[in-house]
PyMOL CGO cylinders between C-alpha atoms (Angstrom):
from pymol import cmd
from pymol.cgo import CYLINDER

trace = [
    CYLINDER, 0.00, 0.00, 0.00, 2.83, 2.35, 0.64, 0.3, 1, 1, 1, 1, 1, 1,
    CYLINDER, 2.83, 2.35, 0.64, 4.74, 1.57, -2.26, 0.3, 1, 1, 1, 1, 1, 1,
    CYLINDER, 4.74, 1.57, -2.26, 1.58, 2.19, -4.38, 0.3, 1, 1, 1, 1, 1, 1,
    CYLINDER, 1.58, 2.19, -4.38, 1.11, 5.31, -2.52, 0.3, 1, 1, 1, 1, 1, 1,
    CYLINDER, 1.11, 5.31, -2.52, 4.74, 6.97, -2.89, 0.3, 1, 1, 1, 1, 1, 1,
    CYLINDER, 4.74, 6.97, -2.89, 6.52, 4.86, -5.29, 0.3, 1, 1, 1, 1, 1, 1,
    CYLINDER, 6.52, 4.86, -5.29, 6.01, 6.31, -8.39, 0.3, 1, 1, 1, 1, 1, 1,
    CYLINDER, 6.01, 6.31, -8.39, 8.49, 6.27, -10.95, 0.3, 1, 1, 1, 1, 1, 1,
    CYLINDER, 8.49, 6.27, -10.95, 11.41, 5.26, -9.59, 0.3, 1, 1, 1, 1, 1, 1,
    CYLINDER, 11.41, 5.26, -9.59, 11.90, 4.71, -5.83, 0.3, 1, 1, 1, 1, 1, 1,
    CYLINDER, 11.90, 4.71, -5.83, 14.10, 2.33, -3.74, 0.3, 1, 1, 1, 1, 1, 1,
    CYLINDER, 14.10, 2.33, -3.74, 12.38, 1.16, -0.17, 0.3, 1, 1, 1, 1, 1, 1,
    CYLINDER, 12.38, 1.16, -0.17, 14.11, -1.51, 1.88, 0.3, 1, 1, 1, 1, 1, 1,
    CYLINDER, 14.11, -1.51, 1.88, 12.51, -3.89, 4.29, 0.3, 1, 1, 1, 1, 1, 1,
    CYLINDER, 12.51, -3.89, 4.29, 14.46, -6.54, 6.08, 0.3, 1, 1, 1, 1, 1, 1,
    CYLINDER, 14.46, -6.54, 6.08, 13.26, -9.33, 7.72, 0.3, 1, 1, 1, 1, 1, 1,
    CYLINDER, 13.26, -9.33, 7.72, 15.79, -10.63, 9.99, 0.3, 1, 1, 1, 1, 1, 1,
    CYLINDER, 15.79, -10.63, 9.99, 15.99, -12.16, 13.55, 0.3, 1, 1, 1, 1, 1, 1,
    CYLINDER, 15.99, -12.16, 13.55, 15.25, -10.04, 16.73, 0.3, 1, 1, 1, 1, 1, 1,
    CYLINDER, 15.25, -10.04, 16.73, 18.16, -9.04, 17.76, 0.3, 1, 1, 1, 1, 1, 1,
    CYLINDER, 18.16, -9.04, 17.76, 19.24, -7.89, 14.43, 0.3, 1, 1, 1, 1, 1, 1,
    CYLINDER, 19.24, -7.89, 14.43, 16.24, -5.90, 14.11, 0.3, 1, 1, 1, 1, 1, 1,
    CYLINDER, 16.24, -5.90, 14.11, 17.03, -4.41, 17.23, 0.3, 1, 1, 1, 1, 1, 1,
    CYLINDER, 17.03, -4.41, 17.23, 20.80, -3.35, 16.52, 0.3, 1, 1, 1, 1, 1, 1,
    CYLINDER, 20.80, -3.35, 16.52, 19.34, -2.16, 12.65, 0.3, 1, 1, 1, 1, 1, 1,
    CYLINDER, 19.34, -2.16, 12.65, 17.66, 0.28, 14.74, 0.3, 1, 1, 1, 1, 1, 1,
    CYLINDER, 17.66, 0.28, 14.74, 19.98, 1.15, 17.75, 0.3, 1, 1, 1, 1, 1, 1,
    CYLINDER, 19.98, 1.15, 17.75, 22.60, 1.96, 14.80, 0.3, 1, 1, 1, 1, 1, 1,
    CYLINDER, 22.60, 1.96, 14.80, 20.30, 4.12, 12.39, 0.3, 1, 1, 1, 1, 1, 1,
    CYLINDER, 20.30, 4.12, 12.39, 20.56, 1.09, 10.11, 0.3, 1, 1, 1, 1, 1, 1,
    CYLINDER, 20.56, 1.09, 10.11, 16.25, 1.78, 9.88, 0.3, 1, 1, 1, 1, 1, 1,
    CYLINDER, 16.25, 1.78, 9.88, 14.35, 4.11, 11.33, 0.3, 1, 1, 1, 1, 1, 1,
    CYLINDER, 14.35, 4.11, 11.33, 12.26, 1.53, 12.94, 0.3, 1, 1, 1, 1, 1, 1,
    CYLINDER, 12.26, 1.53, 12.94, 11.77, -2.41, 13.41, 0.3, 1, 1, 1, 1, 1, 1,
    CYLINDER, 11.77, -2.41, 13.41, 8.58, -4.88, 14.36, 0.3, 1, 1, 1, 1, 1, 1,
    CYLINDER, 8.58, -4.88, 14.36, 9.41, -6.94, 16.99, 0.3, 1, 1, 1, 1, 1, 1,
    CYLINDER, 9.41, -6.94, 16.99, 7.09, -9.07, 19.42, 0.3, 1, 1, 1, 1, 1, 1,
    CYLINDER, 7.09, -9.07, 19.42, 7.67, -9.71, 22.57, 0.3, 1, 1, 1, 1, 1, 1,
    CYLINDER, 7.67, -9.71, 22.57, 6.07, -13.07, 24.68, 0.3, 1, 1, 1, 1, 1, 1,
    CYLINDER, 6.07, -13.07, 24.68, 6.54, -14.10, 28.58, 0.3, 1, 1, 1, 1, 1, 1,
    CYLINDER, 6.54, -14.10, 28.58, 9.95, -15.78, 27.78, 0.3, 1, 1, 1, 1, 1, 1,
    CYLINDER, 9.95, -15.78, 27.78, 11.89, -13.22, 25.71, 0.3, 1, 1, 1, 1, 1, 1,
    CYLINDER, 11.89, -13.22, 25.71, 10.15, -10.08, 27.41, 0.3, 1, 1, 1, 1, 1, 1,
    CYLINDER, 10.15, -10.08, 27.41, 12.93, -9.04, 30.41, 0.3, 1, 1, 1, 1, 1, 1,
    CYLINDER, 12.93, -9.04, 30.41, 15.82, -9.49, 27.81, 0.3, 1, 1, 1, 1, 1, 1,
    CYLINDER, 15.82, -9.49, 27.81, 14.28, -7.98, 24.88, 0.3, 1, 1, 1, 1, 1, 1,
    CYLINDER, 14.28, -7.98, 24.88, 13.14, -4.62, 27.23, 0.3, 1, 1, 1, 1, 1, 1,
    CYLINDER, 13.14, -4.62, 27.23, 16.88, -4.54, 28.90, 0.3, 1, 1, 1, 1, 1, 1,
    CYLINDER, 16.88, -4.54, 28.90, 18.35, -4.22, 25.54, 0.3, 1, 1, 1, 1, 1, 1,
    CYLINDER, 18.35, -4.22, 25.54, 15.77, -2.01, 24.12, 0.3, 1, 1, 1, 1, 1, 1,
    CYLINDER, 15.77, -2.01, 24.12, 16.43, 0.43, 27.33, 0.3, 1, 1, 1, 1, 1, 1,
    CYLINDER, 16.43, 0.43, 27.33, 20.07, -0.12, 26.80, 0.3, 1, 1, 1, 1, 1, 1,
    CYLINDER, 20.07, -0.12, 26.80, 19.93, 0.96, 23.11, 0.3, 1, 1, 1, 1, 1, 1,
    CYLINDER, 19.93, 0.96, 23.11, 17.98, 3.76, 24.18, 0.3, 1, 1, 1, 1, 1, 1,
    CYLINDER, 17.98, 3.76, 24.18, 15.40, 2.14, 21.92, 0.3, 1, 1, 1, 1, 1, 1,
    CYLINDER, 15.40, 2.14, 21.92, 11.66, 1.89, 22.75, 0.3, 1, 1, 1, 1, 1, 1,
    CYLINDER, 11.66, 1.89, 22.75, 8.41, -0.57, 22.38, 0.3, 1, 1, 1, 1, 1, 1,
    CYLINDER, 8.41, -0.57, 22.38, 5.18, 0.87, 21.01, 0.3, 1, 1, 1, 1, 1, 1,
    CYLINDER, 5.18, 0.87, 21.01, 2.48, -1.76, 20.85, 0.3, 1, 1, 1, 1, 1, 1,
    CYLINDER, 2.48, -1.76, 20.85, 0.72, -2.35, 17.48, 0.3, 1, 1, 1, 1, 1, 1,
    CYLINDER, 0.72, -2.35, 17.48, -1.74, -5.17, 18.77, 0.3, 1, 1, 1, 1, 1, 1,
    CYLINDER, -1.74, -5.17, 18.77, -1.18, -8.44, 21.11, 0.3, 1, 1, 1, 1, 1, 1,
    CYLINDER, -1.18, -8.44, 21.11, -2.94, -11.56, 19.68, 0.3, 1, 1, 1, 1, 1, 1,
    CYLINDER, -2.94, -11.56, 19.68, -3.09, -15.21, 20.98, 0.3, 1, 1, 1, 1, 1, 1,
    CYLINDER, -3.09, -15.21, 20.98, -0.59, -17.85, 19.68, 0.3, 1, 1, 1, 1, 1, 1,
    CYLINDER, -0.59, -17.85, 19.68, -1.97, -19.96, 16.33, 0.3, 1, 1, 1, 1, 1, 1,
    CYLINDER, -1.97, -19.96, 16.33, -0.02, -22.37, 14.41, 0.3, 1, 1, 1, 1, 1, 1,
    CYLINDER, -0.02, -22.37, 14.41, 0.18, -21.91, 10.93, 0.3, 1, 1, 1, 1, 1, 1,
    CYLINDER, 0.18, -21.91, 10.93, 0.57, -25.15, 8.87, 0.3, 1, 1, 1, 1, 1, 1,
    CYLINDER, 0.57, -25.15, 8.87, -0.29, -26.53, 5.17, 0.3, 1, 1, 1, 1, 1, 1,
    CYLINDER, -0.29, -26.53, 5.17, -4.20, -27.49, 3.60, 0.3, 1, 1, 1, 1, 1, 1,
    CYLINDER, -4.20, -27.49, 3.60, -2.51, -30.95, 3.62, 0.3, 1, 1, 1, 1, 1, 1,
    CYLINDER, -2.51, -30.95, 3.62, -1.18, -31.27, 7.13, 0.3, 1, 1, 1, 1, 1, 1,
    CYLINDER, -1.18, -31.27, 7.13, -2.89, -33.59, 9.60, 0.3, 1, 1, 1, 1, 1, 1,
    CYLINDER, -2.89, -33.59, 9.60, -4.07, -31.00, 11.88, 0.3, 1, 1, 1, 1, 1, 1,
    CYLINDER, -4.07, -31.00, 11.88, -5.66, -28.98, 8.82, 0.3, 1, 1, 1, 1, 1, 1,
    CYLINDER, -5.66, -28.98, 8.82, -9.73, -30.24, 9.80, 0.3, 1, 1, 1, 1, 1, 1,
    CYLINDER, -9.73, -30.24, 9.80, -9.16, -28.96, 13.68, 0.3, 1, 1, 1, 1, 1, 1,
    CYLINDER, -9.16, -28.96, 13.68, -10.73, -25.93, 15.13, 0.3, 1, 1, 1, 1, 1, 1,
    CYLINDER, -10.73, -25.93, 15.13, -8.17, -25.52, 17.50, 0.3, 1, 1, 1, 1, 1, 1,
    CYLINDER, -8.17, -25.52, 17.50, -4.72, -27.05, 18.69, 0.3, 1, 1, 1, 1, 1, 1,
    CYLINDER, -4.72, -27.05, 18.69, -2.25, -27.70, 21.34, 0.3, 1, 1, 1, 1, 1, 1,
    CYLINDER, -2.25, -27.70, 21.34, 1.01, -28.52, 22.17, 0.3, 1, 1, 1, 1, 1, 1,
    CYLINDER, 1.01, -28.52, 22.17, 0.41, -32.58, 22.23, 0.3, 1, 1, 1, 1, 1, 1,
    CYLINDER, 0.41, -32.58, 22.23, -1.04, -32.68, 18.76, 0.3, 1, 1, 1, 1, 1, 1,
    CYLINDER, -1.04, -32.68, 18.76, 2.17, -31.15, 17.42, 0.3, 1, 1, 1, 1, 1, 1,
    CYLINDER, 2.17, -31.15, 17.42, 4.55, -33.68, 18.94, 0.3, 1, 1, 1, 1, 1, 1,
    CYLINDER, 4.55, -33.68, 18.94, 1.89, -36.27, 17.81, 0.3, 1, 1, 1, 1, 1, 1,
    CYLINDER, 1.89, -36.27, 17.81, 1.93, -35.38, 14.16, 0.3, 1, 1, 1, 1, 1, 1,
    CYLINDER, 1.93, -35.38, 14.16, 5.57, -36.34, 13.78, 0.3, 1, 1, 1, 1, 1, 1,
    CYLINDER, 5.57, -36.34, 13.78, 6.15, -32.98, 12.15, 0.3, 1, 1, 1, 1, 1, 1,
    CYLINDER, 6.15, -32.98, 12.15, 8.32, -30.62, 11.37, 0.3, 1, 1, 1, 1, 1, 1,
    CYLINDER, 8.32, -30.62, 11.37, 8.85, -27.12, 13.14, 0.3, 1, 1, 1, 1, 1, 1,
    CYLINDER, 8.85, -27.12, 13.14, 9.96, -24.06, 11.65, 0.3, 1, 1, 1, 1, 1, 1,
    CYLINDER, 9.96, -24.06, 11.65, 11.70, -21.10, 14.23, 0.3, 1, 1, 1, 1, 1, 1,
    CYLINDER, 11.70, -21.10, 14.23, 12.29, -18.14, 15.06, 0.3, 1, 1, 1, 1, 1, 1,
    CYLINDER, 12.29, -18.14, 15.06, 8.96, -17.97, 16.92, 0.3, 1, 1, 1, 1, 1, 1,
    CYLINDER, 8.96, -17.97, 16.92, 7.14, -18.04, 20.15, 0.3, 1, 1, 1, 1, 1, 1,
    CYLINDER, 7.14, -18.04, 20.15, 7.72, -20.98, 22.01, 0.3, 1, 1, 1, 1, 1, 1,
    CYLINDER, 7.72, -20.98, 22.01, 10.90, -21.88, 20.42, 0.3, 1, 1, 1, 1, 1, 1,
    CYLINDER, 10.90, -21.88, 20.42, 12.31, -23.50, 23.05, 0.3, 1, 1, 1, 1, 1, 1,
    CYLINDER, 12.31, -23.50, 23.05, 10.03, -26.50, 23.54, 0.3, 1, 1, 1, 1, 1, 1,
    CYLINDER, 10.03, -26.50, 23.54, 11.67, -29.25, 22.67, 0.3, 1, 1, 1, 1, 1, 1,
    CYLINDER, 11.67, -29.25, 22.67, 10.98, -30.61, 19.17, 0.3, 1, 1, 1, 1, 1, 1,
    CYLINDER, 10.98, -30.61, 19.17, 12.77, -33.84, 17.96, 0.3, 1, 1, 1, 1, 1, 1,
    CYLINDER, 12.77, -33.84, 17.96, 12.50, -32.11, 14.50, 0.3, 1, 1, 1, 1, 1, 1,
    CYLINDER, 12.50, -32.11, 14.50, 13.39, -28.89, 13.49, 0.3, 1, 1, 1, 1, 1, 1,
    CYLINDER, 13.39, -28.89, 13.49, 14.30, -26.57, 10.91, 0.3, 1, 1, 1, 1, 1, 1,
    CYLINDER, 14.30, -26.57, 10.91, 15.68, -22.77, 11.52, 0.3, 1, 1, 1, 1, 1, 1,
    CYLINDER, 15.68, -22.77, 11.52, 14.05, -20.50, 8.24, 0.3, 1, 1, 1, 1, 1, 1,
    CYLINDER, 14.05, -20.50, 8.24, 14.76, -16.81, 9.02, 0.3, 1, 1, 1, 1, 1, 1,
    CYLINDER, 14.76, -16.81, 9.02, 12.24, -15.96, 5.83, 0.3, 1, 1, 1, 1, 1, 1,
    CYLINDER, 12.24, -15.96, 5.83, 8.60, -16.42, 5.65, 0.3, 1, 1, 1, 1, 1, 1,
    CYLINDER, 8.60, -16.42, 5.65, 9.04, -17.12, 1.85, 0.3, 1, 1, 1, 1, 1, 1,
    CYLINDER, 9.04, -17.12, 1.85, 11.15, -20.27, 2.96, 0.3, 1, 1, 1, 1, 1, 1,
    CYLINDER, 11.15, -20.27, 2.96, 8.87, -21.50, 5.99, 0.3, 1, 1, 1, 1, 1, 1,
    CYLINDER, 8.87, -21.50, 5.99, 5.18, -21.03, 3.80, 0.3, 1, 1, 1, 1, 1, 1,
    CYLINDER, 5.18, -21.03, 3.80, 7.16, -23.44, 0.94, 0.3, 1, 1, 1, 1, 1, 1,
    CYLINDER, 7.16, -23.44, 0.94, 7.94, -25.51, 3.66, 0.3, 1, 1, 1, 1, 1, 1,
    CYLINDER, 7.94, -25.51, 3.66, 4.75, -26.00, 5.11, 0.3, 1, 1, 1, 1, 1, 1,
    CYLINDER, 4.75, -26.00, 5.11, 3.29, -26.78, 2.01, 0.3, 1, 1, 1, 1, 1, 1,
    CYLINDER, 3.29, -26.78, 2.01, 5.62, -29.51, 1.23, 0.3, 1, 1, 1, 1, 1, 1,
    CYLINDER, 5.62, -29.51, 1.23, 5.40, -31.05, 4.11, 0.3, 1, 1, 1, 1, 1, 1,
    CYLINDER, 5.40, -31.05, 4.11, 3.86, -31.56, 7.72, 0.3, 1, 1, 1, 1, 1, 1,
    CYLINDER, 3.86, -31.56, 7.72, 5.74, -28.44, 8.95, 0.3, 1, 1, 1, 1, 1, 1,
    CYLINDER, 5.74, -28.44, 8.95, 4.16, -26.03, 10.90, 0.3, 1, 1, 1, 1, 1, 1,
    CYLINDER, 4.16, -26.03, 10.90, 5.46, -22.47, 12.81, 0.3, 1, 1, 1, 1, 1, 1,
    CYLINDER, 5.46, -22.47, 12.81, 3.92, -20.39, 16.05, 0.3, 1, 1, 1, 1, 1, 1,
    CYLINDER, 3.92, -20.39, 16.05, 2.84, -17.30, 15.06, 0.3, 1, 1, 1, 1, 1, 1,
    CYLINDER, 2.84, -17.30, 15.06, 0.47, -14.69, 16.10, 0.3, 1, 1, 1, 1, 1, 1,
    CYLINDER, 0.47, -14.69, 16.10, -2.36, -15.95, 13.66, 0.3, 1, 1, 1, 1, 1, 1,
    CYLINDER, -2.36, -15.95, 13.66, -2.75, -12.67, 11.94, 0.3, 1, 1, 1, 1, 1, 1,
    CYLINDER, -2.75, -12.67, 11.94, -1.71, -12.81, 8.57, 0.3, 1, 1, 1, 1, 1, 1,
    CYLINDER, -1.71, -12.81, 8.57, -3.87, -11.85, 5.13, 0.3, 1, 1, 1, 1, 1, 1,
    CYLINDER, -3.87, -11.85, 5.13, -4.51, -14.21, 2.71, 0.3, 1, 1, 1, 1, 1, 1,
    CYLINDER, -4.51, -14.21, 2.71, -2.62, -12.36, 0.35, 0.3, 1, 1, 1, 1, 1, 1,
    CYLINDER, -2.62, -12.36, 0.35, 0.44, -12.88, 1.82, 0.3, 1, 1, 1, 1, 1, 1,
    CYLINDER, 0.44, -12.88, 1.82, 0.22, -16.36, 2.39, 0.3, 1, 1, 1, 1, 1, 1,
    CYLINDER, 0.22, -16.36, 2.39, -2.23, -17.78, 0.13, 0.3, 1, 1, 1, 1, 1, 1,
    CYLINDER, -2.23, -17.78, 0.13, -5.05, -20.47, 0.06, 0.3, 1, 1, 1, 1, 1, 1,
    CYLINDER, -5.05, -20.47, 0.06, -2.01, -22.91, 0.94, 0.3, 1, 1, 1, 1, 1, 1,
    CYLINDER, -2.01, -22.91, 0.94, -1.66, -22.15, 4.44, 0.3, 1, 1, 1, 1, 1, 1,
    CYLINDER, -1.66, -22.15, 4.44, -4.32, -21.80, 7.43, 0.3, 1, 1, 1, 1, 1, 1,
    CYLINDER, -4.32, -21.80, 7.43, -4.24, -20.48, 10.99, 0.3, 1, 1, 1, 1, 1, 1,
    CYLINDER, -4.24, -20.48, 10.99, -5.35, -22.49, 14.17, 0.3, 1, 1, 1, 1, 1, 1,
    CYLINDER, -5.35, -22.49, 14.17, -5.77, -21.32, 17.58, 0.3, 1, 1, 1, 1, 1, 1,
    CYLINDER, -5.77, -21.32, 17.58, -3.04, -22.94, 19.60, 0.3, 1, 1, 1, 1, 1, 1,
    CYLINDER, -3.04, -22.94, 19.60, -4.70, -23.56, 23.62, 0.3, 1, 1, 1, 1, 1, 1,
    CYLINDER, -4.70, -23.56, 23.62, -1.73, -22.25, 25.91, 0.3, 1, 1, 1, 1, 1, 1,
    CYLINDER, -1.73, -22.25, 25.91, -1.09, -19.30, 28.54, 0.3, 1, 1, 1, 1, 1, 1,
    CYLINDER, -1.09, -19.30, 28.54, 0.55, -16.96, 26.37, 0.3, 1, 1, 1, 1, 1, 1,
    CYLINDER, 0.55, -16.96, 26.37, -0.11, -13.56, 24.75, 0.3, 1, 1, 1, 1, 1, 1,
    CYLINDER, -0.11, -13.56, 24.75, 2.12, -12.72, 21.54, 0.3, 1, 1, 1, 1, 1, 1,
    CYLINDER, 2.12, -12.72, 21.54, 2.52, -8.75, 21.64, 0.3, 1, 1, 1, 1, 1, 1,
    CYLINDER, 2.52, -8.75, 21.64, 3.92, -6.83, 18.35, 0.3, 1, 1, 1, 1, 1, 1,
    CYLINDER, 3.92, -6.83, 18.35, 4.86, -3.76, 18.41, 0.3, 1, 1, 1, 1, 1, 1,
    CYLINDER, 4.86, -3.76, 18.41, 7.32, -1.39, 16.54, 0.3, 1, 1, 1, 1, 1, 1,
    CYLINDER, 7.32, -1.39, 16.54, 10.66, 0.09, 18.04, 0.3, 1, 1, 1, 1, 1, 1,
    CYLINDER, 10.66, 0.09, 18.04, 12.10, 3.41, 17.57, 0.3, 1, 1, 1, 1, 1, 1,
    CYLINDER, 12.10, 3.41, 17.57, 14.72, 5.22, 19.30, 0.3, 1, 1, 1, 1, 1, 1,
    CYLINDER, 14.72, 5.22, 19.30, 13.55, 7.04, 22.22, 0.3, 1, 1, 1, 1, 1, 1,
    CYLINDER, 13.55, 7.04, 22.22, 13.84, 10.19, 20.91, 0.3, 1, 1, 1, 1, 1, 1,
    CYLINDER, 13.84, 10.19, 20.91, 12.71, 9.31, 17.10, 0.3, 1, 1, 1, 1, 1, 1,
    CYLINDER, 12.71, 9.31, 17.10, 10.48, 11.52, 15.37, 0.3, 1, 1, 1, 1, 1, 1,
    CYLINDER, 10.48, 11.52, 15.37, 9.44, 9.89, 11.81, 0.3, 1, 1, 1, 1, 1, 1,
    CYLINDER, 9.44, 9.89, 11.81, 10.23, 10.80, 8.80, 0.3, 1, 1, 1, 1, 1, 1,
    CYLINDER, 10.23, 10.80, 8.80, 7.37, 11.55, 6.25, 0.3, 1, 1, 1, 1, 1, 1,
    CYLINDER, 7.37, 11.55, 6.25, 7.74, 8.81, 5.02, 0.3, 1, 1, 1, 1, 1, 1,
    CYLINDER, 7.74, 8.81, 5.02, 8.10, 6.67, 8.21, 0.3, 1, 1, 1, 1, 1, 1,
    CYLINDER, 8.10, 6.67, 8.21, 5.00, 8.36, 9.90, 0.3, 1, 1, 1, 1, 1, 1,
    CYLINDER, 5.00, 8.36, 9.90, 3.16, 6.99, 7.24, 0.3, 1, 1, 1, 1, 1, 1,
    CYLINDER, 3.16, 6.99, 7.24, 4.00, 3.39, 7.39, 0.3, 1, 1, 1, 1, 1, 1,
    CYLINDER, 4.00, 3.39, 7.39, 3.42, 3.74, 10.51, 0.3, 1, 1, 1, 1, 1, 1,
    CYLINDER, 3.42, 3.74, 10.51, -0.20, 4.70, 9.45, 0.3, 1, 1, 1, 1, 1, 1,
    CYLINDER, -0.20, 4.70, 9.45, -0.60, 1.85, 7.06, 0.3, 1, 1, 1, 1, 1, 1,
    CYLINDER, -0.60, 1.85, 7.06, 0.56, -0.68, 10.09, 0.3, 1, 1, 1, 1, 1, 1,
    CYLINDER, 0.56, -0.68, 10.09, -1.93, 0.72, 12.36, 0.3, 1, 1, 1, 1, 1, 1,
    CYLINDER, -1.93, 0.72, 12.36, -4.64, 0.47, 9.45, 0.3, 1, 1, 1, 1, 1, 1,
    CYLINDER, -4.64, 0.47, 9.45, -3.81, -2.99, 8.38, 0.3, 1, 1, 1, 1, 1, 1,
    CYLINDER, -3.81, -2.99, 8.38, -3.03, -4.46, 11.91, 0.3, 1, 1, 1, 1, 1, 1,
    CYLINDER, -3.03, -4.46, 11.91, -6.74, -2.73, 12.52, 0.3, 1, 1, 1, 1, 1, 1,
    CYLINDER, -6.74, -2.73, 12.52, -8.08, -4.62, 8.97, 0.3, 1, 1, 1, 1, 1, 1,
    CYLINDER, -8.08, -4.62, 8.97, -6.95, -8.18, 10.06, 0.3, 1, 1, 1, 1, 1, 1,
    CYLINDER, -6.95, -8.18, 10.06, -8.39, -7.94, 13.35, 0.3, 1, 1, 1, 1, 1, 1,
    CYLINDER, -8.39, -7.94, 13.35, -11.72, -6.90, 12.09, 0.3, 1, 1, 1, 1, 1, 1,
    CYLINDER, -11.72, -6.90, 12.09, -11.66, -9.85, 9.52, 0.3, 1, 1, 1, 1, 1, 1,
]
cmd.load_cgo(trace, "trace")
């Protein structure tokens, strides 16, 4: 939507997805003028020290639930909801850098691209922990979203440096975030 709105005839925008703590130094050293993180009950006291330490801060976009994403094709595809003994049960695989990352899993596979994990999960069993929010669009007809029953709240949110005041440009994806993050929660 941004790139629509202020691309026009030549432009160049760069987004990197990358793993937390890369995002996090990206922004601490002006790399990009901001970063989406999330932050859960187990990474929460390290991820705030080093955001305080990098004179960085959290802004909340929306907290959601934990789902599991997985393929049409995957065992668990007719359930309403899941938990944490159907995935060990399915003999599957399990895709990181997520929420609950340190369960153990007898099988595993580290993707740090969401190209790489939806291919993945429609080749295969796989599956990944993610906040369950995700349009269509982006992921396709290939791979659905199931409630996953445990005690944990995923919270997203968008870092800055403490004293950051947004570009144009940054204030308004900032804007589309809040508008899209508002869209998929409505759906």
């Amino acid at each position: 939507e941004l790139v629509r709105a202020q691309g026009g005839q030549s432009y160049e925008f760069i987004l990197r997805e990358g793993k937390t703590y890369d995002t996090i130094m990206d922004v601490r050293h002006l790399r990009s003028e901001m970063g989406v993180i999330y932050l859960c009950s187990f990474n929460e006291a390290v991820i705030k020290k080093t955001l305080r330490e990098s004179n960085l801060v959290f802004s909340e976009l929306f907290s959601a639930r934990p789902h599991i994403f997985i393929g049409r094709n995957n065992p668990l595809a007719g359930r309403e909801r899941g938990n944490m003994k159907d995935l060990g049960d399915q003999n599957s695989f399990y895709f990181s850098e997520e929420i609950l990352s340190t369960l153990n899993h007898e099988k595993s596979i580290k993707v740090t691209d969401k190209g790489t994990i939806i291919d993945l999960m429609t080749g295969t069993d796989g599956y990944t922990i993610s906040s369950g929010i995700c349009p269509s669009y982006l992921r396709g007809d290939d791979i659905i979203s199931i409630p996953l029953d445990v005690e944990e709240i995923i919270r997203i949110g968008v870092i800055t440096h403490k004293d950051y005041r947004p570009t144009a440009l940054g204030q308004m994806y900032l804007d589309v975030l809040h508008r899209v993050v508002g869209d998929m929660q409505s759906e």
